[in-house]
MDAnalysis code that builds the backbone (N, CA, C; Angstrom):
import MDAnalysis as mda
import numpy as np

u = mda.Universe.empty(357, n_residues=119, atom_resindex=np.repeat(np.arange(119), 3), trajectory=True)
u.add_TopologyAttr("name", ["N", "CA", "C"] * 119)
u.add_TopologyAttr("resid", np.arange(1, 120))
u.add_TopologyAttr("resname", ["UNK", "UNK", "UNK", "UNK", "UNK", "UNK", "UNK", "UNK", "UNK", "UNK", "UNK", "UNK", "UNK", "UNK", "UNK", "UNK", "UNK", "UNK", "UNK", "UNK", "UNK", "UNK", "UNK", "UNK", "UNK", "UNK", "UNK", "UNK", "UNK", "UNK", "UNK", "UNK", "UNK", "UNK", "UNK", "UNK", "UNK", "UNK", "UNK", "UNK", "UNK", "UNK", "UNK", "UNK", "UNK", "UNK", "UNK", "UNK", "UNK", "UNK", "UNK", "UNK", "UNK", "UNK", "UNK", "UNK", "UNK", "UNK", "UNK", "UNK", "UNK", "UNK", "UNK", "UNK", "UNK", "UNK", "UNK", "UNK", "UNK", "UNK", "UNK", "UNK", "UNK", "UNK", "UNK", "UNK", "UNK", "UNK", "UNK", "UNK", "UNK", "UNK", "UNK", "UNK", "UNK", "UNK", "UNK", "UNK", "UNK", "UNK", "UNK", "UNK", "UNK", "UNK", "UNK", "UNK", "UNK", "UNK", "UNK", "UNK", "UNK", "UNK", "UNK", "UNK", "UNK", "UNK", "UNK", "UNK", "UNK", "UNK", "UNK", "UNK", "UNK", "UNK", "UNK", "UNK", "UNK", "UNK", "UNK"])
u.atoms.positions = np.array([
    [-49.353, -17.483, 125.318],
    [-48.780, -17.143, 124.034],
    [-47.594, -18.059, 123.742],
    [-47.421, -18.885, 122.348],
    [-46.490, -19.481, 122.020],
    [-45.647, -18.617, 121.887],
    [-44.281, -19.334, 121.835],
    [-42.876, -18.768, 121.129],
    [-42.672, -18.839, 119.483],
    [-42.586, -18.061, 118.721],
    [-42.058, -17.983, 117.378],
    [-40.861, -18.920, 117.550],
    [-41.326, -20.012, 115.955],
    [-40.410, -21.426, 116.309],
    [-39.451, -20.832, 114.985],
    [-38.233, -20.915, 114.637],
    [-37.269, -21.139, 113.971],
    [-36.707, -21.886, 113.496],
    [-36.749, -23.041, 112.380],
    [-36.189, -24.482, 112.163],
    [-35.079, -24.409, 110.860],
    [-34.112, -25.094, 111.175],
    [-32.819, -24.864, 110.260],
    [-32.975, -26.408, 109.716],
    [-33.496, -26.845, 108.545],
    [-32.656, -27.932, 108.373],
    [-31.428, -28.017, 107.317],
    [-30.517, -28.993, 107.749],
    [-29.054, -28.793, 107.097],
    [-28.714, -29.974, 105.934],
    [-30.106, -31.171, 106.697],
    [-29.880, -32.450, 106.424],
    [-30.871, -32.771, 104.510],
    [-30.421, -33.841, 103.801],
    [-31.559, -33.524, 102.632],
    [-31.849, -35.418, 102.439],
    [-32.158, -35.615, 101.099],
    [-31.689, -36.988, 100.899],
    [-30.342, -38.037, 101.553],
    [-29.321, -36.961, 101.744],
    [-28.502, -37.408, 102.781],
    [-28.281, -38.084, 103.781],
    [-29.073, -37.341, 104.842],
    [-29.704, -37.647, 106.210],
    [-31.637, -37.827, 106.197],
    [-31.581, -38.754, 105.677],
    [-33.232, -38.599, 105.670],
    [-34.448, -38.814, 107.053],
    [-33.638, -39.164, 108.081],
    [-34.483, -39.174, 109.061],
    [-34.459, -37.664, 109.591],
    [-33.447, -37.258, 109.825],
    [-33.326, -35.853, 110.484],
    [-34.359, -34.882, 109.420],
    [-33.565, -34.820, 108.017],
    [-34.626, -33.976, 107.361],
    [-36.329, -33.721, 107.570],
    [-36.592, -35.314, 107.642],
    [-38.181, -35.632, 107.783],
    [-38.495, -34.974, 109.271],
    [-37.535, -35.178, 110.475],
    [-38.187, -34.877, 111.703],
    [-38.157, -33.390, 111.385],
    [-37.169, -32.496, 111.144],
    [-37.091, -31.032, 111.026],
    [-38.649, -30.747, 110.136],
    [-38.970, -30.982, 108.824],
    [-40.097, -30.785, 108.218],
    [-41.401, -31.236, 109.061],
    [-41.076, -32.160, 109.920],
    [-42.555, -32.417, 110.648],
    [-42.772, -31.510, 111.820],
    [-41.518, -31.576, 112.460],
    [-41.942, -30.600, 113.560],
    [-42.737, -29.029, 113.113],
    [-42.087, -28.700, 111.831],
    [-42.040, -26.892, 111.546],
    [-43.704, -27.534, 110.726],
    [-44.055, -28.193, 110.462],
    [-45.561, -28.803, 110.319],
    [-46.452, -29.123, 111.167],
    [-46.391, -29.979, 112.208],
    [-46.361, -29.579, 113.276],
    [-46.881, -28.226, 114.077],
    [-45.225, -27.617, 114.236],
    [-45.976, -26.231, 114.818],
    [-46.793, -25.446, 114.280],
    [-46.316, -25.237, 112.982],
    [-47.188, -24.363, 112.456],
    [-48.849, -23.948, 112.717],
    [-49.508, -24.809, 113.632],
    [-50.499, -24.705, 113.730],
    [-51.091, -24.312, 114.993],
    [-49.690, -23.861, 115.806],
    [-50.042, -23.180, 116.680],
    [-49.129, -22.065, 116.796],
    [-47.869, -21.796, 116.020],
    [-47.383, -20.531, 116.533],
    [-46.512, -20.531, 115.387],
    [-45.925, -18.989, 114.858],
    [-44.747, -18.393, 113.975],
    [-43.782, -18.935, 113.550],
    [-43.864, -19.786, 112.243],
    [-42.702, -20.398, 112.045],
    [-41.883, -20.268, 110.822],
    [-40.771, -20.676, 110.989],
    [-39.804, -19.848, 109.849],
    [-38.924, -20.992, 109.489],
    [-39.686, -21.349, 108.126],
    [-38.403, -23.138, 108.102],
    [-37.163, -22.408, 107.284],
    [-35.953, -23.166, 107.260],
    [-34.495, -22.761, 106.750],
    [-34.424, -23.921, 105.738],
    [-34.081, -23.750, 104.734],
    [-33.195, -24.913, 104.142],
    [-32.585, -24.303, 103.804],
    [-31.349, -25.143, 103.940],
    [-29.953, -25.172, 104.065],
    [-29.180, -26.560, 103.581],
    [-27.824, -26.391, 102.924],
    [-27.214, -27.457, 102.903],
    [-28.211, -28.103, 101.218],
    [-28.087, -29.510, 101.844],
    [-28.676, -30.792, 101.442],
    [-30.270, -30.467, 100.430],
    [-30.812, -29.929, 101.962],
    [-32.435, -29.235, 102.242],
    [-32.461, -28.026, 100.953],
    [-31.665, -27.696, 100.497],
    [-32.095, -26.738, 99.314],
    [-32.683, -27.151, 98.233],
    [-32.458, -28.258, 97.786],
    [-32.872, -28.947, 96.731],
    [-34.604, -28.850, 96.726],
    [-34.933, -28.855, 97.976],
    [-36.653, -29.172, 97.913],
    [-37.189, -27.854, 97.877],
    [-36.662, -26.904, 97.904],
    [-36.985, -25.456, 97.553],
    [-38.115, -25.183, 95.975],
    [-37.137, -26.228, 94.987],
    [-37.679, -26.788, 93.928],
    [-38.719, -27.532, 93.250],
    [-39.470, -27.224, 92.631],
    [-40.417, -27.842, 92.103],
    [-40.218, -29.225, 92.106],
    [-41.135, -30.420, 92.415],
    [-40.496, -31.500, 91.724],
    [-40.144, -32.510, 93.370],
    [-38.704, -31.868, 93.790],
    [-37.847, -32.497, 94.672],
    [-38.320, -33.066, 95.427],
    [-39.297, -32.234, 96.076],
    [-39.377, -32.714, 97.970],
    [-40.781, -34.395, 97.749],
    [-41.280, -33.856, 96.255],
    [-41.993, -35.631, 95.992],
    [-41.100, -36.973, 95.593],
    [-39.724, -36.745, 95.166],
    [-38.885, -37.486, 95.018],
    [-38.426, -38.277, 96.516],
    [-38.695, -37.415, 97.256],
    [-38.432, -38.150, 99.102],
    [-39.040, -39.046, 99.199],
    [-38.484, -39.727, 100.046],
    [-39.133, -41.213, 100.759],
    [-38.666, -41.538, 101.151],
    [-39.176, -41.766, 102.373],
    [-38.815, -42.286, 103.552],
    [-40.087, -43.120, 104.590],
    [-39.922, -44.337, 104.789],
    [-40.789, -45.304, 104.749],
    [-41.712, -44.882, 106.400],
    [-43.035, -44.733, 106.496],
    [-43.502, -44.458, 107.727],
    [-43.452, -43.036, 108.215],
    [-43.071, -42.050, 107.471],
    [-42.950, -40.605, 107.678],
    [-43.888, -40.106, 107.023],
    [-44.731, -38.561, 106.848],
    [-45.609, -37.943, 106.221],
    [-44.715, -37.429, 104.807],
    [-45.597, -37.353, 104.183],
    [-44.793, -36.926, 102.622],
    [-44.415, -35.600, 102.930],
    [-43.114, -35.436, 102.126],
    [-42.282, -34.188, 102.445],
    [-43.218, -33.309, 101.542],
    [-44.223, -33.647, 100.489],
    [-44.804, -32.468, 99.431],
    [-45.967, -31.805, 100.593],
    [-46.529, -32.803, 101.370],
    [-47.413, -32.311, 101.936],
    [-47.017, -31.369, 103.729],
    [-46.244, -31.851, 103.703],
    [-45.568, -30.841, 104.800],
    [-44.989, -29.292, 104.413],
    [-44.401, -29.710, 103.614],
    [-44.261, -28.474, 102.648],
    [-45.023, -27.735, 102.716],
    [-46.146, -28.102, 102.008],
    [-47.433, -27.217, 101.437],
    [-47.433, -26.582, 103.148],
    [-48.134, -27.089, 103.770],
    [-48.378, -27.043, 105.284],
    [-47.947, -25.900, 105.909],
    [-46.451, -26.375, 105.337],
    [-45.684, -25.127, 106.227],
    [-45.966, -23.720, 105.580],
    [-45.731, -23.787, 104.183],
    [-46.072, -22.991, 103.242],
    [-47.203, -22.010, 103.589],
    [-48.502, -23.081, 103.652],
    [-49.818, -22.129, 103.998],
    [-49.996, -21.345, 105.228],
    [-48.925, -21.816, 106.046],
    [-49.045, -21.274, 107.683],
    [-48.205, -20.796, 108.281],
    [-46.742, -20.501, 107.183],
    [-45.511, -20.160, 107.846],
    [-44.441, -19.953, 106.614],
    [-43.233, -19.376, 107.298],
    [-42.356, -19.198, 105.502],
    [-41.341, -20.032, 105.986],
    [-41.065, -20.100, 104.281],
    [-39.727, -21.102, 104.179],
    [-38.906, -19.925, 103.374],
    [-37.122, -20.244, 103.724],
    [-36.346, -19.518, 103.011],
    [-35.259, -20.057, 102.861],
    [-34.493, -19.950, 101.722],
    [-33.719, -20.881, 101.121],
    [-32.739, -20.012, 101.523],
    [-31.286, -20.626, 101.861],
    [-30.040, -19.933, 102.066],
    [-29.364, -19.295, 100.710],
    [-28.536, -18.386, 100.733],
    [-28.296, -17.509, 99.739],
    [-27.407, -18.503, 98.901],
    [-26.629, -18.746, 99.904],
    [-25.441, -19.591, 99.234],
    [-25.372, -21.091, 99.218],
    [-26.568, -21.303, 99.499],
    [-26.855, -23.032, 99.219],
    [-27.017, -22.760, 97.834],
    [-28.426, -21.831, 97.749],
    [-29.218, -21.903, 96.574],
    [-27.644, -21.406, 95.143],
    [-26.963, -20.843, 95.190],
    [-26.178, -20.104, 94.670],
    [-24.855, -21.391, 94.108],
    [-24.767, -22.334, 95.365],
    [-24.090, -23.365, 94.997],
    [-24.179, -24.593, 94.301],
    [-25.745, -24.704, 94.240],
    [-26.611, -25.787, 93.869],
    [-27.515, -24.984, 92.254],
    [-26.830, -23.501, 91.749],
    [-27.037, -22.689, 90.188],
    [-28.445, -22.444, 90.443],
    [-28.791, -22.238, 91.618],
    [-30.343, -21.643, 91.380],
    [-30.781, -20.464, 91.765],
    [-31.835, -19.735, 91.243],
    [-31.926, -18.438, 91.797],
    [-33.845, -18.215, 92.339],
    [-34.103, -16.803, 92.683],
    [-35.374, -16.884, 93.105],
    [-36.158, -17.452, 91.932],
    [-36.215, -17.322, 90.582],
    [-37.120, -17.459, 89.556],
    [-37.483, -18.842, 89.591],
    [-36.526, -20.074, 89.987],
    [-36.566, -21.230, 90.479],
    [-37.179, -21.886, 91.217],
    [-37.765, -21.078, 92.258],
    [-38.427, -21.451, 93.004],
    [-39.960, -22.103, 93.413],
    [-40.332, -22.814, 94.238],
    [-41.670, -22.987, 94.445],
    [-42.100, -21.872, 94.983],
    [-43.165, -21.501, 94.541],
    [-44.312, -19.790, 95.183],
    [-44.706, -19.844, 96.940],
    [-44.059, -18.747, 97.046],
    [-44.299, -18.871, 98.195],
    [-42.289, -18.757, 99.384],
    [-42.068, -19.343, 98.982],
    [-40.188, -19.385, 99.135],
    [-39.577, -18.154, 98.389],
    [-38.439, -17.967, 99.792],
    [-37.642, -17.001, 99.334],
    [-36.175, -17.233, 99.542],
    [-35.540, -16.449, 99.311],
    [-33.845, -17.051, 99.295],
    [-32.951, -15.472, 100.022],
    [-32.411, -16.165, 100.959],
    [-31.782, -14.965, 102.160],
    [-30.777, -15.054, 102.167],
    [-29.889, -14.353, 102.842],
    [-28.693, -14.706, 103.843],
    [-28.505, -14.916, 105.191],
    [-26.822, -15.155, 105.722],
    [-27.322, -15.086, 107.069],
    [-27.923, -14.237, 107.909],
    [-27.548, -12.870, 107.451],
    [-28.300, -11.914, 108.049],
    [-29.623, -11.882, 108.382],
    [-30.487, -12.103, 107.587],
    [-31.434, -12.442, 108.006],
    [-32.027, -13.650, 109.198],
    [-31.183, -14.647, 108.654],
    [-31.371, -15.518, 109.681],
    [-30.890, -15.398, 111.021],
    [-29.828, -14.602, 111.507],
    [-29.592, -14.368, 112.752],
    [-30.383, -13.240, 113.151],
    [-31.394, -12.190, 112.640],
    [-32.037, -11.466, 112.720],
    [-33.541, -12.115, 113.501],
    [-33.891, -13.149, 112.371],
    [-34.915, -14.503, 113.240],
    [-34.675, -15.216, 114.359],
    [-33.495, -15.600, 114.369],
    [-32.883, -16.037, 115.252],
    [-32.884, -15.456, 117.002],
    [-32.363, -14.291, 116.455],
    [-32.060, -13.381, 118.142],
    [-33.018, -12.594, 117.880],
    [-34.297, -12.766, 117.197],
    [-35.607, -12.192, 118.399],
    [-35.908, -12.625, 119.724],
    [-36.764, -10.630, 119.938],
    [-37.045, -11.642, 121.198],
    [-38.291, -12.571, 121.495],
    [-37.878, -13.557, 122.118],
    [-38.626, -15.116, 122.838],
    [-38.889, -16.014, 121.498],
    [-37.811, -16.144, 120.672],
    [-37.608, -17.000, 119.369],
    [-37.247, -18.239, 120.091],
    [-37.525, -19.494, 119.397],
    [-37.070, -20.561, 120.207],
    [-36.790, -21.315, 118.182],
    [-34.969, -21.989, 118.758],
    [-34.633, -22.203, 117.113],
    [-33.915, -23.472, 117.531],
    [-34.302, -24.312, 116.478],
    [-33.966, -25.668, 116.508],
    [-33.134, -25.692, 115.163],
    [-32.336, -26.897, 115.081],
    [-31.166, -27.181, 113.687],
    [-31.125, -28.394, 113.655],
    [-31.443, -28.701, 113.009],
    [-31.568, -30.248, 112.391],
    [-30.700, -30.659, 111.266],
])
């Protein structure tokens, strides 16, 4: 039995290598065990319609199609107060995404046999 994976990314257009590895891995796993992507920070922006095809980054998988990926096989959830800082709310969103706090996320977090990465 896998471990339920947990992935925080913090990084967006900003940091574009980190972003891309965080989205590949939680793509990646997804296809073998429970995964729960975070955006956060930077990473909120792609929550949004539109955004995550604006990425590029040369030799990496497209961020729309990782997305989807994760989407079909795992959830994504937008931080309360990213999304809140960046004027957006759930109605905003791509289907499928939801928008939390930390509570929740330390709730994912300290399950038990969770294994959580931050990028």
């Amino acid at each position: 039995m896998t471990r339920p994976l947990v992935v925080k990314v913090t990084a967006g257009v900003d940091a574009p290598e980190r972003c891309s590895q965080a989205f590949t891995v939680a793509a990646v796993a997804v296809a073998g065990t429970d995964v729960s992507l975070w955006l956060t920070g930077e990473s909120a922006w792609f929550a949004l319609p539109g955004r995550a095809a604006e990425f590029d980054l040369p030799h990496a998988a497209p961020l729309p199609d990782l997305l989807a990926g994760i989407l079909a096989g795992g959830r994504v959830t937008v931080c309360t107060q990213c999304a809140a800082r960046r004027s957006f709310g759930p109605d905003d969103l791509l289907p499928g995404i939801r928008i939390a706090g930390a509570a929740a996320f330390v709730d994912e977090v300290l399950a038990q046999g969770v294994q959580a990465l931050v990028y």
